[in-house]
N, C-alpha and C positions, 0 to 999 in steps of 0.2 A: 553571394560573394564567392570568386574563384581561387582558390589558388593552383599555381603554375604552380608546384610539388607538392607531391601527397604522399606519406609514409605508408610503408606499406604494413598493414595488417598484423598485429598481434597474431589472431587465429584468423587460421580456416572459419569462412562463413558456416560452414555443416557444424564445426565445432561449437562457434557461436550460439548457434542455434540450439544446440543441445546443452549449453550451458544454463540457458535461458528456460527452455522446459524443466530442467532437473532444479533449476531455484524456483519455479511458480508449482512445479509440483512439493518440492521439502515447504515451502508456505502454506500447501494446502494441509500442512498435519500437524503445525505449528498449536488450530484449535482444538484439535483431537487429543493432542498430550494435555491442554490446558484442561479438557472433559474431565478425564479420566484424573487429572491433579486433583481437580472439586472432588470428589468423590474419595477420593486417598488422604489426599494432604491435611485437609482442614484450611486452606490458604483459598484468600478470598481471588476478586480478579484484579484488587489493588495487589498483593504482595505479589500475585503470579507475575503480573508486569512488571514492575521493581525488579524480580529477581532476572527475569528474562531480558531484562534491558540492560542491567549491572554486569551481564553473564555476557551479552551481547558486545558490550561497549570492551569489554578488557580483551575478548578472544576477538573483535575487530581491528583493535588497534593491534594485537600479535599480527595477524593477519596483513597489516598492510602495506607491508614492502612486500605482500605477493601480489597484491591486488594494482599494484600502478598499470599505466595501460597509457599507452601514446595518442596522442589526441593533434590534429591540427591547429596552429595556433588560434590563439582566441581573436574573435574583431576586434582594432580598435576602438576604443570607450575616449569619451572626453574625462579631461583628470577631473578628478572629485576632492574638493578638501580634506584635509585627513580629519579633520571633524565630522564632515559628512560620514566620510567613509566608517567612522567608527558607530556614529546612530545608528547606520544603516547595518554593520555587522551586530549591533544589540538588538535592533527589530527583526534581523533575520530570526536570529537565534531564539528570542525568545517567541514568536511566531510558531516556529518549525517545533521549538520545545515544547510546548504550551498544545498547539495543534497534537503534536505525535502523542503526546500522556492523555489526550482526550478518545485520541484514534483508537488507540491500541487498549486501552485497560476498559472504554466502552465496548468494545469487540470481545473481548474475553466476557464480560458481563452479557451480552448478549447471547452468547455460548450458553454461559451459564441459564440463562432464565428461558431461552426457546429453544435451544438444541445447536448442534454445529452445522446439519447443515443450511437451516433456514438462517440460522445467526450471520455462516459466511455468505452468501447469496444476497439475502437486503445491503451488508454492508455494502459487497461488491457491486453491487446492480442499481444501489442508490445511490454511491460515491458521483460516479461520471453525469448521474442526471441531474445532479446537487452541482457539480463541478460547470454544467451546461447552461443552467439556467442564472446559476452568481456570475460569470460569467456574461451572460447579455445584460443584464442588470446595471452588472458594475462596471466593465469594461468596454461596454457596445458591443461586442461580438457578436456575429451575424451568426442565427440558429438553425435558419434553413429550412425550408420543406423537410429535408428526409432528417434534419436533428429536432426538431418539433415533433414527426411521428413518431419517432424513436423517444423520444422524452414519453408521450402519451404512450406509448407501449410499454415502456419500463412499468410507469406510473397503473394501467391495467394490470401489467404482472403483479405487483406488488398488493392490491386489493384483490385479487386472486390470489394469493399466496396465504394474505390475513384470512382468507375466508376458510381457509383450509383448517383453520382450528377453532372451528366455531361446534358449536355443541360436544364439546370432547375430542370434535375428531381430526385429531393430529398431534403437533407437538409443539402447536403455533404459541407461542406468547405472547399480547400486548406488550408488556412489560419487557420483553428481552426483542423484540422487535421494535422501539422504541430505543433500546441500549443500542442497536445496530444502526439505527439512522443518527442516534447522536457520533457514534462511531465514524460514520460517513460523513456529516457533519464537519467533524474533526480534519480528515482529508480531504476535503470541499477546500477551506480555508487555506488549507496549508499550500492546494495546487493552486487556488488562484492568487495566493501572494505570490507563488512563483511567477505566475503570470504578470501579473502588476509592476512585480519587481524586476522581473528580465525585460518588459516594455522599457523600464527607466533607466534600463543600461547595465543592472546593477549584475556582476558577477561572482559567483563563489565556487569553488569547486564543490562538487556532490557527496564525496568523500568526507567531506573535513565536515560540512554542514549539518550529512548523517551523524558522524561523530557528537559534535555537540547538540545536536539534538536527545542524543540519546543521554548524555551527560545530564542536560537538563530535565528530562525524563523521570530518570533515576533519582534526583535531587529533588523533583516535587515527590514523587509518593513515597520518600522515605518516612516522612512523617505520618502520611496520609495512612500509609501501611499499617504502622506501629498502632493506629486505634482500631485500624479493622478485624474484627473479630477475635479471632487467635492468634492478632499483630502476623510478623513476621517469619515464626519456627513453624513447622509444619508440625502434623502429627509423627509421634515415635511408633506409632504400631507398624506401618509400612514405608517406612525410614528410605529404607535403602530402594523402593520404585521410588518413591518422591526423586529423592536426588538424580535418580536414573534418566528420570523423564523430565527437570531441569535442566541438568544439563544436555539434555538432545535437543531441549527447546532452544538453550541459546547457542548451541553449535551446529546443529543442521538446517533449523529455520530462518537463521538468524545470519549470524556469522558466516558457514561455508553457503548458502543460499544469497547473502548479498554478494558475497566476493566473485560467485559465479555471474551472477548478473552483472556489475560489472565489468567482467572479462566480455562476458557475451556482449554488450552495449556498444562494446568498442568498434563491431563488426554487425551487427543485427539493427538493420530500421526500428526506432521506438514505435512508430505505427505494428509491425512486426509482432514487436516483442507484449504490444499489448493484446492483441489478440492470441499470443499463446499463454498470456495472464489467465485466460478465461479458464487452462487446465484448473487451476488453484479453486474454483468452488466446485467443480467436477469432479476433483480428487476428495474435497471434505467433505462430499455427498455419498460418496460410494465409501468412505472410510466409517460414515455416521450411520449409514444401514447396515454395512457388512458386519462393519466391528464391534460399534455400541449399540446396534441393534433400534437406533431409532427408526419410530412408524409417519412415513410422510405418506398423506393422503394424494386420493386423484388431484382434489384443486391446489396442493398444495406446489406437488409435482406441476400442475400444469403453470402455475404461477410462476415456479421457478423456470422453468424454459421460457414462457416469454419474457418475464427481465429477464435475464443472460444474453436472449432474441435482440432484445431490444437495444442493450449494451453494444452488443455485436456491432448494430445497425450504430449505432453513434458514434463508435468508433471509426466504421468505414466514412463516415458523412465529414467528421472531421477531418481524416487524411486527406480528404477529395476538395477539401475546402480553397481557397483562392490565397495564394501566396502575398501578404503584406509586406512592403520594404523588403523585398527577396526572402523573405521568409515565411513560412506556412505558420500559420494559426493552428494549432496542435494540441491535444490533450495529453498529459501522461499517461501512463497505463494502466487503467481501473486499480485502486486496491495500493498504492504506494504513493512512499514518499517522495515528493521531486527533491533534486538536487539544486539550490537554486542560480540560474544562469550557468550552470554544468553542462559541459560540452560533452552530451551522446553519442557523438561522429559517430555515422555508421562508414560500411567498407567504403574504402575511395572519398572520406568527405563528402558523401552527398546528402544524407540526413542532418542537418545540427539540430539538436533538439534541446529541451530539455530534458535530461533521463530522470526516470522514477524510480530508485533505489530499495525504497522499506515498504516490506510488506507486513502483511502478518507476521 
C-alpha cells in the first residue's frame, strides 16, 4: 500500500542506526548486572525481574513523551465491535504479559544456572527457530530451503554447544540450558501471536502494549517473589552495588535501551535492525569471559558461532521471502518483544513492519 505523502524522518538514518546498536548493545549487559546480582544480592531470578520490570515500567512511562516518533498512517481495518475490540485488547495483554514474565525471569534463570554467555546465545539462537518452525505449524508459513537449513543449523549449533559441557568441560548446564529454551519459548509465543493477530487485522500500538506488558509482568511475580528465597530485600552486606546495578538494569537496559530503539525503528528497516540484534550475545560473550571470567570450551565456542551462523542465515531467508497482500512475511528481531500490529515505518514508509521492542 502507497501513500502519496510521506513525513519526513525523525532522524538521520546514521543516527538511527546507531541508536539501534547502542540498545542491542545496553541489552547485551542487562544479564551480566543480573550475574553478578546472584552472587551479591541474595535475590533470586523471580525478584531480579520484578524489580527490573517495576523499575522499567515507571522510568518508561517518564520516558515517553520523548520516545513519540511520527509514523505513517495506519491501513485501513474493518470496524470491529467494541466487544470484540475489548477481548481482543485482554488476550493481547495478557498473552504479551504472560509471554514476557516467562521470557524474561527464564533468561535471568538460565544466567543463573549456565552462565551468561551460553544462557544468552540458546535464548537468542532458539527464539527465531522456535519462532520458525510455530509458525509453519500454525500459520502455514512457507520455510524454505534456505529457512529449513538454517533451522537444521541452528538445531546442530545447539548440540554442539550442549556438548561443550560434558565431562566438566565448560560451563554448559542442562538445567540453565533448558531455562534458556523455556525463555525462548516464551518469545516463540508472544512473536507468533503477533503474527496471528496482525493477520486478523488486529492493531495496537508497540508503546502502550510494551507498557502493559510490563504491568502485568510485574503483577504476576509480585507474589511469586515474596516466597522465593530471601522473597524480595536483597542482602545488607553489599547494599549499595545491589541497588547500584538495579537500577542500571532498569535504566540503561531497559528504559533508555527501549526509547532508543524506538527512535531508531522510526528510520532503520526491522530486517536491519535485527541483524544488528546479533551485537547483544556478542556483547554478553566478551563481557562473560573478560569480566566474570567464564571458561567456554572449543565446542562450546564452536556451537555458539554456528546458532548465531544460523540465526543470521534465517534472518536473511525471511527478508527474501515473497510479499503476501503487499506485505512481506517477516520475523521480528531475535531476542524481543513485538509490538503487536505496531507500525515500524522505516525511512520513506517502505518497511511496515511489525517492530520488536523488549529485550533483555
Amino acid at each position: 500500500m502507497s501513500h502519496s505523502l510521506s513525513p519526513v524522518p525523525a532522524l538521520p538514518v546514521g543516527r538511527g542506526l546507531l541508536y539501534v546498536i547502542v540498545a542491542a548493545t545496553a541489552w547485551g549487559t542487562a544479564g551480566a548486572a543480573a550475574a553478578v546480582l546472584f552472587e551479591t544480592s541474595g535475590l533470586g531470578p523471580v525478584a531480579l525481574t520484578f524489580w527490573r520490570t517495576l523499575g522499567g515500567l515507571v522510568l518508561l512511562l517518564a520516558l515517553g513523551g520523548l520516545t513519540r516518533r511520527r509514523s505513517l498512517p495506519a491501513p485501513a481495518v474493518p470496524s470491529v465491535p467494541a466487544r470484540n475490540r475489548r477481548r481482543e485488547r485482554i488476550a493481547r495483554v495478557t498473552v504479551m504479559g504472560l509471554g514476557l514474565t516467562v521470557f524474561q525471569t527464564a533468561y535471568f534463570a538460565g544466567v543463573q544456572h549456565t552462565g551468561l554467555a551460553v544462557g544468552t546465545v540458546v535464548t537468542l539462537g532458539a527464539g527465531p527457530v522456535l519462532i520458525a518452525l510455530g509458525a509453519r505449524w500454525w500459520m502455514g508459513e512457507r520455510l524454505g530451503g534456505g529457512g529449513a537449513l538454517a533451522v537444521l543449523g541452528a538445531l546442530l549449533g545447539l548440540v554442539v554447544l550442549m556438548s561443550g559441557g560434558a565431562h566438566g568441560a565448560g560451563t554448559v548446564s542442562p538445567l540453565g540450558v533448558g531455562f534458556a529454551l523455556m525463555s525462548a519459548t516464551g518469545y516463540a509465543v508472544i512473536t507468533l501471536y503477533t503474527r496471528w493477530a496482525g493477520s486478523r487485522g488486529v492493531s495496537a500500538d508497540p508503546r502502550t502494549t510494551t507498557l502493559s506488558s510490563f504491568a502485568v509482568c510485574a503483577t504476576c511475580l509480585l507474589p511469586l517473589g515474596l516466597l522465593e528465597g530471601r522473597g524480595l530485600l536483597p542482602l545488607a552486606d553489599a547494599l549499595p552495588e545491589t541497588i547500584g546495578l538495579m537500577v542500571y538494569m532498569a535504566a540503561v537496559p531497559t528504559a533508555l535501551a527501549y526509547a532508543l530503539y524506538f527512535a531508531g525503528l522510526a528510520v532503520v528497516r526491522a530486517a536491519t535492525a535485527s541483524i544488528i540484534a546479533l551485537i547483544e550475545p556478542l556483547t554478553a560473550a566478551v563481557i562473560a569471559v573478560v569480566w566474570l571470567g567464564e571458561a567456554l570450551s572449543p565446542a562450546t565456542v564452536t556451537g555458539t558461532v554456528l546458532l548465531l551462523s544460523a540465526v543470521t542465515g534465517l534472518i536473511l531467508s525471511e527478508t527474501r521471502s515473497v510479499p503476501v497482500g503487499g506485505r512481506e512475511v517477516r520475523g521480528n528481531r531475535p531476542g524481543s518483544l513485538p509490538g503487536v500490529g505496531g507500525n515500524g515505518d522505516a525511512a520513506h514508509g517502505v518497511d511496515r513492519e511489525n517492530p520488536a521492542p523488549v529485550r533483555e
